[in-house]
C-alpha positions as CSV (number, residue, x, y, z in Angstrom):
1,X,-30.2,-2.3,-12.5
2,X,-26.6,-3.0,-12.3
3,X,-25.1,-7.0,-12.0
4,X,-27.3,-8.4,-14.8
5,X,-26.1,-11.8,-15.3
6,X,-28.8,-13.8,-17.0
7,X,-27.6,-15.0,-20.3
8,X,-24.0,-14.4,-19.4
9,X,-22.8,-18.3,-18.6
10,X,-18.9,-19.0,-18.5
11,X,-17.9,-21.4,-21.4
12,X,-13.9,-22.3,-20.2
13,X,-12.2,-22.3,-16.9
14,X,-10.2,-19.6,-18.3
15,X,-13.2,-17.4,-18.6
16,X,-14.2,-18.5,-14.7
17,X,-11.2,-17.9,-13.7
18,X,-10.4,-14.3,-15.0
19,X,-9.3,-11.5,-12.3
20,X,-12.8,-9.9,-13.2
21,X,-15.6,-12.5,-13.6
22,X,-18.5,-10.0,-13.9
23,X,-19.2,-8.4,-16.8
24,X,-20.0,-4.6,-15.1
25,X,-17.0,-5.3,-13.0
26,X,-14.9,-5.3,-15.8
27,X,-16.0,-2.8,-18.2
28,X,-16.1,-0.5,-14.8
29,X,-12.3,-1.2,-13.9
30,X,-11.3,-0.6,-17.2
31,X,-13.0,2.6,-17.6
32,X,-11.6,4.2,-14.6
33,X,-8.4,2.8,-15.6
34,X,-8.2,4.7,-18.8
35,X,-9.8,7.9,-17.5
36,X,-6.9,7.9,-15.0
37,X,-3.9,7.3,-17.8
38,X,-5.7,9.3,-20.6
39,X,-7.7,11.9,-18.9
40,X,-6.3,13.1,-15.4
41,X,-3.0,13.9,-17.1
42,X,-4.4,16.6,-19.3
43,X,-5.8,18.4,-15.8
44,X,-3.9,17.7,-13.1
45,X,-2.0,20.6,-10.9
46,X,0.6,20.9,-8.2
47,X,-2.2,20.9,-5.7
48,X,-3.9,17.8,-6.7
49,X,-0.7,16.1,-7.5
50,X,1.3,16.7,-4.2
51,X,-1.8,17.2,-1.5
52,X,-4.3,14.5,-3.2
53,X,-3.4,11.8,-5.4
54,X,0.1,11.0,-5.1
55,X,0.0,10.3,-1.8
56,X,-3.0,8.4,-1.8
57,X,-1.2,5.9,-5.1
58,X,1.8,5.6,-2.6
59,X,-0.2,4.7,0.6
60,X,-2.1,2.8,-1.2
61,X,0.8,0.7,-2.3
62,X,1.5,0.1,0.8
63,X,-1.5,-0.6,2.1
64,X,-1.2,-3.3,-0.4
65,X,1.8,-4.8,0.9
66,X,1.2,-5.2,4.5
67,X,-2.5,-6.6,3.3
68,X,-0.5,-9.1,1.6
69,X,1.0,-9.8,4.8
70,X,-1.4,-9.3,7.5
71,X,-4.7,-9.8,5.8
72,X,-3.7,-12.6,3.4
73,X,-1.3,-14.5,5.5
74,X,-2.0,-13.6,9.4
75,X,1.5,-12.5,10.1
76,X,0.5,-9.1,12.1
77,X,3.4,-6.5,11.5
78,X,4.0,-3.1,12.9
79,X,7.4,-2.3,11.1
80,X,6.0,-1.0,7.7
81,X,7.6,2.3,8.5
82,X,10.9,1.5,8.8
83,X,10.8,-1.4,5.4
84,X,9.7,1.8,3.7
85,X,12.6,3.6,4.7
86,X,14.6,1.0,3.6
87,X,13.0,1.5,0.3
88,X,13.7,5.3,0.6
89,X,17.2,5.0,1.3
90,X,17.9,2.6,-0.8
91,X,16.8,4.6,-3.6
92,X,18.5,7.0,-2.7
93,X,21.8,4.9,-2.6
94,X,20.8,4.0,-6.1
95,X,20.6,7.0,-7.8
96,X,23.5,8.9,-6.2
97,X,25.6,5.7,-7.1
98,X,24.7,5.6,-10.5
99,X,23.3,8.4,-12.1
100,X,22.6,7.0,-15.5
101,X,20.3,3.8,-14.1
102,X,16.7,3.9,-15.3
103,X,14.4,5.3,-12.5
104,X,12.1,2.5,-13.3
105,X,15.4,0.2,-12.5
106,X,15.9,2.1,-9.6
107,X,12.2,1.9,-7.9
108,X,11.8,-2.0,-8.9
109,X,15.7,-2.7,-7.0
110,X,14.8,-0.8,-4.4
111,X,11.8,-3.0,-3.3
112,X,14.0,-5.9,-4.0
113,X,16.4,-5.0,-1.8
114,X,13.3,-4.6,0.8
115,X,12.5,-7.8,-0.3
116,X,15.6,-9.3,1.4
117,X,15.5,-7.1,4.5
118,X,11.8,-7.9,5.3
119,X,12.8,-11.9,4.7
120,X,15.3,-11.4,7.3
121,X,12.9,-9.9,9.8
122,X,10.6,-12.6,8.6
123,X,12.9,-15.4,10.1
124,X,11.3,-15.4,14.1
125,X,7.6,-15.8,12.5
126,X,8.9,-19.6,12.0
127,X,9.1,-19.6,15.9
128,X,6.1,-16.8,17.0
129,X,3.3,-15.2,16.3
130,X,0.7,-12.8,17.4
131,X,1.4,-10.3,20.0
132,X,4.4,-12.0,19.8
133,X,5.1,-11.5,15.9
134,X,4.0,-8.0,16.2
135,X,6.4,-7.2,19.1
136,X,9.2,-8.7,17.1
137,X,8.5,-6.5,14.0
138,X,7.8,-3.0,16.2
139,X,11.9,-3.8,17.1
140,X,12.9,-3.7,13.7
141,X,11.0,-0.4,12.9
142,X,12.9,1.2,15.7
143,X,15.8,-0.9,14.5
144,X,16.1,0.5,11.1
145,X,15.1,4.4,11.6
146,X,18.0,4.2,14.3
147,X,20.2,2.5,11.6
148,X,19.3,5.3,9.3
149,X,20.1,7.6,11.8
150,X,22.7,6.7,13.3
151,X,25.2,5.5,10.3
152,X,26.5,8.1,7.8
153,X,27.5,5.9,4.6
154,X,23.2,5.6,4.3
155,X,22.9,9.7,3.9
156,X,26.5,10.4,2.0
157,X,27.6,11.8,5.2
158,X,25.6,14.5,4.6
159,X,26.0,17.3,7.8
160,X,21.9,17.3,8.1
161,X,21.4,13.7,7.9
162,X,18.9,14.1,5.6
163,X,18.7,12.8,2.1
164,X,17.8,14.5,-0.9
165,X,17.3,12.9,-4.5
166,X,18.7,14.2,-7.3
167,X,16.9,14.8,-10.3
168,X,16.4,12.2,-13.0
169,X,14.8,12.2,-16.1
170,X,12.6,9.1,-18.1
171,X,12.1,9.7,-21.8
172,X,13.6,12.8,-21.4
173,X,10.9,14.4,-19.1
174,X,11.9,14.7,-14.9
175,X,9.9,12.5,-12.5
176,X,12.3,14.0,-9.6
177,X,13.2,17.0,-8.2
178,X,11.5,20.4,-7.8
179,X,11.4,20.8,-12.1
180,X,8.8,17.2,-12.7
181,X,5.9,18.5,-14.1
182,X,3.0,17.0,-12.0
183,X,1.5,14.6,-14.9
184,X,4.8,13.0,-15.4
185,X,5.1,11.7,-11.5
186,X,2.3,11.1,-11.4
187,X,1.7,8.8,-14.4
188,X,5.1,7.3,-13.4
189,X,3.7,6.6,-9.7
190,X,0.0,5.5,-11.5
191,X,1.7,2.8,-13.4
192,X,3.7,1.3,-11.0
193,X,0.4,1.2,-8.4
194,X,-1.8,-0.8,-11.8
195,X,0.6,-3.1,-12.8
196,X,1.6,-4.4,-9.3
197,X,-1.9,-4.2,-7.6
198,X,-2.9,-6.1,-11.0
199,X,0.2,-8.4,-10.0
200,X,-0.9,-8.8,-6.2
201,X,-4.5,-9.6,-7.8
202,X,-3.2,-12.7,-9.7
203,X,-0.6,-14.0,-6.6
204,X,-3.4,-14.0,-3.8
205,X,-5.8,-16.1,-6.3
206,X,-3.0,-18.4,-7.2
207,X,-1.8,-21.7,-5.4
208,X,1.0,-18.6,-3.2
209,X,-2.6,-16.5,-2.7
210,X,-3.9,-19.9,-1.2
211,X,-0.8,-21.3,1.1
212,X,-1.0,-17.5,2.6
213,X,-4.6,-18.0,3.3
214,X,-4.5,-21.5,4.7
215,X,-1.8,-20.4,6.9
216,X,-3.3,-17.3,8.2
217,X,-6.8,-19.7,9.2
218,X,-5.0,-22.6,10.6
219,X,-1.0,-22.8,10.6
220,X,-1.2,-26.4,12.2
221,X,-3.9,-28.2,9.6
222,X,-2.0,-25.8,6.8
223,X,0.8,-27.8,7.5
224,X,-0.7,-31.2,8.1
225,X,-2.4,-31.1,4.1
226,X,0.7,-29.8,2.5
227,X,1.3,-26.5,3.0
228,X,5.1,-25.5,3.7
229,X,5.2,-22.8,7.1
230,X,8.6,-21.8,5.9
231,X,7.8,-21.1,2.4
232,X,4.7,-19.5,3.0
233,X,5.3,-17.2,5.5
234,X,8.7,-16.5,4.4
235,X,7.3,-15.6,0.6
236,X,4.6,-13.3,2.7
237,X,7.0,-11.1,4.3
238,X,9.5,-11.0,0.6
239,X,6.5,-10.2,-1.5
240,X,5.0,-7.6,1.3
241,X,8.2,-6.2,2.3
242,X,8.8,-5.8,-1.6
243,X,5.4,-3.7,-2.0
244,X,6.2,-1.5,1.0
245,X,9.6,-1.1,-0.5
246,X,8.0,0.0,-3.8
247,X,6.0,2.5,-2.0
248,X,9.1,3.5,0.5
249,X,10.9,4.8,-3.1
250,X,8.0,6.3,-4.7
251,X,7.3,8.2,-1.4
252,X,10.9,9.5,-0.8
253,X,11.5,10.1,-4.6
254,X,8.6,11.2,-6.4
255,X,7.0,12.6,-3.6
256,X,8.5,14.1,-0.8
257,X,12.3,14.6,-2.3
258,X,13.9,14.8,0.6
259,X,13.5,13.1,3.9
260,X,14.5,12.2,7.6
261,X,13.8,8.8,9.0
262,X,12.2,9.8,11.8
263,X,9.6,12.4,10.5
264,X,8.9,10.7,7.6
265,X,9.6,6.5,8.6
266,X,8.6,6.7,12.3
267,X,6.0,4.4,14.0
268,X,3.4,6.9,13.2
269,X,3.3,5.7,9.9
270,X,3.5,2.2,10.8
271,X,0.5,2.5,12.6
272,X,-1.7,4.7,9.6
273,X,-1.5,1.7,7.2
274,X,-2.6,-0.4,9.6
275,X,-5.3,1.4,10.0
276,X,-5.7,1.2,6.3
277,X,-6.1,-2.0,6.0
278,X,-8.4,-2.6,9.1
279,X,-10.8,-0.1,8.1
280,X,-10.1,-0.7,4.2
281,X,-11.2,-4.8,4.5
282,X,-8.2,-7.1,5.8
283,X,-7.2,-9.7,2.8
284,X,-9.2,-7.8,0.1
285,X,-7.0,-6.0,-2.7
286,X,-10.0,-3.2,-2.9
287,X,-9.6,-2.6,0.6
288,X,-6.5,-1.6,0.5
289,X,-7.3,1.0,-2.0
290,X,-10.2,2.5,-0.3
291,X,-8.8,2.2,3.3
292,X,-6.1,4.5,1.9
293,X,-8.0,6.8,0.3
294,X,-10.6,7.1,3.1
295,X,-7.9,7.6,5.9
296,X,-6.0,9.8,4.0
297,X,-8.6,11.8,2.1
298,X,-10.5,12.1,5.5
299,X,-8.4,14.7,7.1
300,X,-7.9,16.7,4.1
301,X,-11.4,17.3,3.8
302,X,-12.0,18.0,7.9
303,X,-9.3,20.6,7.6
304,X,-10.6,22.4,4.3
305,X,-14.4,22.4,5.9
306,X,-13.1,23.3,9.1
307,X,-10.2,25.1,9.0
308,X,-10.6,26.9,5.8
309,X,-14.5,27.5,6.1
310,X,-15.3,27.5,9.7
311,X,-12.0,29.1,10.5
312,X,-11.3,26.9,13.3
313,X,-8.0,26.2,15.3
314,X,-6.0,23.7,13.5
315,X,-4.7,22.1,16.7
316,X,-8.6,21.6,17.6
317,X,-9.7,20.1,14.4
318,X,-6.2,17.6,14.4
319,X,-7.6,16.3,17.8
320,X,-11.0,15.6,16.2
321,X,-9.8,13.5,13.6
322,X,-7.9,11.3,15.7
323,X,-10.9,11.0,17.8
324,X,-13.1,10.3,14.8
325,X,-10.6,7.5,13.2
326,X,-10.5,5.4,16.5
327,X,-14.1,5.2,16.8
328,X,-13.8,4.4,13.0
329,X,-11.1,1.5,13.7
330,X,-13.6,0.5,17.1
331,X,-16.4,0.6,14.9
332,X,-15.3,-1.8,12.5
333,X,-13.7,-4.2,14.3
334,X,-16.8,-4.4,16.3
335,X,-19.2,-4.3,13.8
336,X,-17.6,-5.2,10.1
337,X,-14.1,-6.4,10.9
338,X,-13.9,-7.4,7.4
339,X,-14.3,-3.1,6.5
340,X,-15.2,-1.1,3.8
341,X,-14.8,-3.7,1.4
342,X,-16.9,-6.5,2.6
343,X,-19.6,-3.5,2.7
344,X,-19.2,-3.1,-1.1
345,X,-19.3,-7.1,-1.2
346,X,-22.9,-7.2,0.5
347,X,-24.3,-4.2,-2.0
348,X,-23.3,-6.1,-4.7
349,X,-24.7,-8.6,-3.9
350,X,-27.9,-7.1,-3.3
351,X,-28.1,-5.6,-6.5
352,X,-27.2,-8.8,-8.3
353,X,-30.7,-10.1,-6.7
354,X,-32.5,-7.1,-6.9
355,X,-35.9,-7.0,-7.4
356,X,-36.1,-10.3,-5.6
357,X,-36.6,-10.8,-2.1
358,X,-33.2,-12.4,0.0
């Protein structure tokens, strides 16, 4: 069976302390990690890359960042569509404004400047929490999509409103606009979602990883052994904010190419990656992954069996999911608030004692 450890002792703290301790673990992640760079490339279409995978690498990036937030630090927040339209438009700002900056440049500035903005909203999380918290962050969803809206210097004063990116090249090959072939956006989106989701791995085990955690169990004896509320908190809303932002840019850029704030940043969305990361596991960096993929994958396949083979209304089938993803979201906050991932947890741990009784 799988999770053999006998034999295998740890002989440095380094060694106990690496982001994968278990040997399977390891050779598994990095497997999967080079079929994705070395072999999905060679075999990926237009169908895969726009319907499937590229919007599960962005959701799942921010998925990530609001985990980072909400499931690592306790600070519940409802605006994640509007800090990804911040991350859209200012992408867009970037590009149109200088044309020759590196689209690697632009992506990594444009969560940076999401950084700031979410460590503005941040600010009454000194005061509140809770309902409280969450109320605070709905208004600046509503907020930004209305700023968006409703000032034309963010769209060029375009007579539509909407915003379209331009195309840019890296290396010589497009990642933008209708000519990217689809392995090129989608290696660029793939290696943004590894190094960062490797990046969010080492923060939330790190002495950051811990203050977020302290805080999020007990704000009051957090702050009694050490921990600093405003640095904490503050650092969980830059750092999330600064995912979501990522995932804003890689959304409106790679994938989409053009957008509207309020089809494509309205509360909708805010409330789908919350969903994520409540059925995905809250404060678990797997969770966030497979929450994405399972509530996104989902209705893709309902409408391919349905729709395409049973030939059933596509208003009918629409209703079903929603029906079947909120007894999901009941179920698990009844029965496994912890989610998908604390269900892989418990297998493995099973097999790591397998034969033997527990």
């Amino acid at each position: 069976m799988f999770y053999r450890e006998s034999g295998d002792f740890k002989s440095s703290y380094a060694a106990d302390q690496q982001t994968f301790p278990i040997k399977f673990d390891r050779i598994a992640i990095y497997a999967f990690v080079a079929f994705l760079f070395l072999v999905v490339p060679f075999f990926i279409n237009d169908y895969w890359e726009k319907s499937i995978i590229l919007p599960v690498l962005v959701w799942s990036l921010a998925a990530l960042g609001l985990n980072i937030l909400t499931g690592y630090c306790g600070q519940v927040s409802l605006g994640t569509g509007g800090f990804m339209a911040v991350g859209a438009y200012a992408s867009y700002k970037l590009t149109t404004s200088f044309p020759e900056m590196n689209m690697f440049l632009v992506i990594i500035m444009s969560g940076g400047i999401t950084a700031l903005v979410g460590i503005v909203f941040g600010l009454p999380s000194l005061r509140i929490k809770g309902f409280y918290l969450a109320v605070a962050t709905l208004a600046a969803q509503f907020f930004l999509v209305w700023l968006f809206n409703k000032v034309p210097w963010f769209y060029n004063y375009s007579a539509s409103g909407m915003i379209t990116v331009p195309e840019r090249t890296v290396f010589g090959v497009a990642v933008t606009g209708s000519n990217a072939p689809p392995w090129a956006t989608y290696l660029f989106c793939l290696i943004f979602v590894v190094v960062f989701a490797l990046i969010a791995r080492n923060l939330t085990r790190g002495r950051l990883g811990r203050s977020w955690m302290a805080i999020r169990d007990m704000d009051i004896a957090a702050e009694i052994i050490g921990v600093a509320p405003l640095s904490a908190k503050l650092s969980a809303f830059a750092i999330s904010s600064f995912y979501i932002g990522l995932s804003g840019a890689l959304f409106f850029s790679i994938y989409l190419g053009a957008a509207e704030p309020t089809e494509a940043f309205g509360i909708d969305k805010s409330f789908l990656v919350l969903f994520m990361i409540i059925i995905g596991g809250l404060g678990s960096i797997f969770g966030s992954f497979i929450g994405a993929a399972f509530m996104f994958l989902l209705p893709v396949l309902f409408k391919n069996i349905m729709v395409g083979g049973f030939g059933w209304p596509t208003d009918m089938v629409q209703h079903l999911i929603f029906m079947l993803v909120g007894g999901l979201i009941m179920f698990f906050l009844i029965v496994e608030p912890h989610g998908l991932a604390q269900l892989w947890r418990v297998t493995k741990e099973k097999l790591r004692l397998w034969p033997f009784p527990h």
